[in-house]
C-alpha positions in Angstrom: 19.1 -14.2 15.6 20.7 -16.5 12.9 18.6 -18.5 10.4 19.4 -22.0 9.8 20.7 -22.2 6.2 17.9 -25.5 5.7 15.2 -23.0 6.8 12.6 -22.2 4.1 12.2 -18.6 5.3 13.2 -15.6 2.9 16.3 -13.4 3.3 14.3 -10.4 4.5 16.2 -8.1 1.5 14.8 -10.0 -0.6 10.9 -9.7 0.3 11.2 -6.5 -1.1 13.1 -6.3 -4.3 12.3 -7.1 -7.6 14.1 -10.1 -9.7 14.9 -9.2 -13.4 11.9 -9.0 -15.1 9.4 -9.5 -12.7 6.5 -6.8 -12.6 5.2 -5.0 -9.6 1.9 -5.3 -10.5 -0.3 -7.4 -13.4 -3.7 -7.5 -13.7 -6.2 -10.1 -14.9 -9.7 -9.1 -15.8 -12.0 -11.1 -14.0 -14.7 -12.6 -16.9 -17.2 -14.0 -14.7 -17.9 -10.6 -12.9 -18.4 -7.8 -15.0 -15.9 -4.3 -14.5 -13.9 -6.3 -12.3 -10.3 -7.2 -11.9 -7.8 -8.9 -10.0 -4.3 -7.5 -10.0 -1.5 -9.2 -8.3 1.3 -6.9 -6.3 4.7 -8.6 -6.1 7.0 -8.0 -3.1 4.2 -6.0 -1.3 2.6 -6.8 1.8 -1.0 -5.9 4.0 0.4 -2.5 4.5 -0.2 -1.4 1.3 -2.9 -3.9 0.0 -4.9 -2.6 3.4 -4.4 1.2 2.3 -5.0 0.6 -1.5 -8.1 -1.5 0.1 -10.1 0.9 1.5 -9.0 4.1 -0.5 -10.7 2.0 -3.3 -14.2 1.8 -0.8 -13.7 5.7 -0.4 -14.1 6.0 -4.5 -18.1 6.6 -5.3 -17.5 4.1 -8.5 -16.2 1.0 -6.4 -18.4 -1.4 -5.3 -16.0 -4.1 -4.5 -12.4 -4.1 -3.1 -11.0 -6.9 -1.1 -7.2 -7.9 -1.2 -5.9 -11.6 0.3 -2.2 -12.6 1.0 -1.7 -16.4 -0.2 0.8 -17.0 1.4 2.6 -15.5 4.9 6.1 -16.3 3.2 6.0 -14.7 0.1 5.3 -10.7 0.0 2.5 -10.6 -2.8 -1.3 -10.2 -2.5 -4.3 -10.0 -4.4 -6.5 -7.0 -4.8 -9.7 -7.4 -6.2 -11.2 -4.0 -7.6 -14.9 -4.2 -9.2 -16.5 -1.1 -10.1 -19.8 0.4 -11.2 -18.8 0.4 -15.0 -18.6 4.1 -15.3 -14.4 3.7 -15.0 -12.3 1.2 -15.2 -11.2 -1.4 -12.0 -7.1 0.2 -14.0 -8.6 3.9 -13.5 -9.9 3.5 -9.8 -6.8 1.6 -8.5 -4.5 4.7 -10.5 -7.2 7.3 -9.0 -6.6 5.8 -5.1 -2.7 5.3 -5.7 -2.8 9.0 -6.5 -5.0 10.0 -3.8 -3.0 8.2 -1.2 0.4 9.9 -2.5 -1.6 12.9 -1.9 -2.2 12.0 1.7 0.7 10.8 2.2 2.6 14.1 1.3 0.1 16.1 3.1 0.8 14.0 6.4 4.5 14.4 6.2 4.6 18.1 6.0 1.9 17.9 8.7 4.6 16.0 10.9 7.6 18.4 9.5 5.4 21.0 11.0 4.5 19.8 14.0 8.0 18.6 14.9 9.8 22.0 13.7 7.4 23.9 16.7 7.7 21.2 19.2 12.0 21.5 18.3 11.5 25.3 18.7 9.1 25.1 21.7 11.8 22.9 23.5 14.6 25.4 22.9 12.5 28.4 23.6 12.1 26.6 27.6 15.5 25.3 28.0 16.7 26.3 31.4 13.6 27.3 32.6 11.7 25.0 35.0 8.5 24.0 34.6 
């Protein structure tokens, strides 16, 4: 499928990369609520704003964590972290970032696993009815 040149949709590529300069992430702390931020994700989308999301609600120090997309054409939401005061909205949105690396390393060598005894499983029944 071809995009019309005059069409105001991105060139997928470039949802995702980064222009010089531009930052990933920046935060803004939010003064009229207290421990609470707003940090702004560039050339992300709800897959990882719905993860960060509710790792945050997981963390016994978050009270708050919502994120919103602006706008369906541009790959950048809005995550907005508020926290009990004992840490920082920075240190529970590092804290679930780590904790969903974690996760995310466990699953794969879940999925290694389980794929490595299904591969052996298969050769272990070749030419053998069932």
């Amino acid at each position: 499928m071809r995009i019309p040149a005059e069409s105001n949709v991105p060139i997928r590529f470039q949802l995702f990369l980064l222009e010089e300069g531009e930052k990933k992430v920046a935060e803004t702390a939010d003064t009229r609520i207290p421990s609470s931020s707003l940090f702004i994700f560039n050339k992300e989308d709800h897959t990882l704003g719905n993860l960060l999301r509710s790792r945050l609600l997981q963390s016994p120090h978050v009270t708050f964590s919502g994120y919103r997309v602006p706008h369906p054409l541009f790959s950048k939401f809005e995550l907005r972290v508020q926290t009990d005061g004992e840490i920082t909205p920075r240190a529970a949105l590092v804290q679930a970032c780590r904790d969903l690396v974690n996760d995310l390393g466990t699953l794969s060598r879940e999925f290694t696993k389980e794929w490595e005894l299904r591969k052996m499983a298969g050769e272990s029944t070749n030419g053998v009815e069932k």
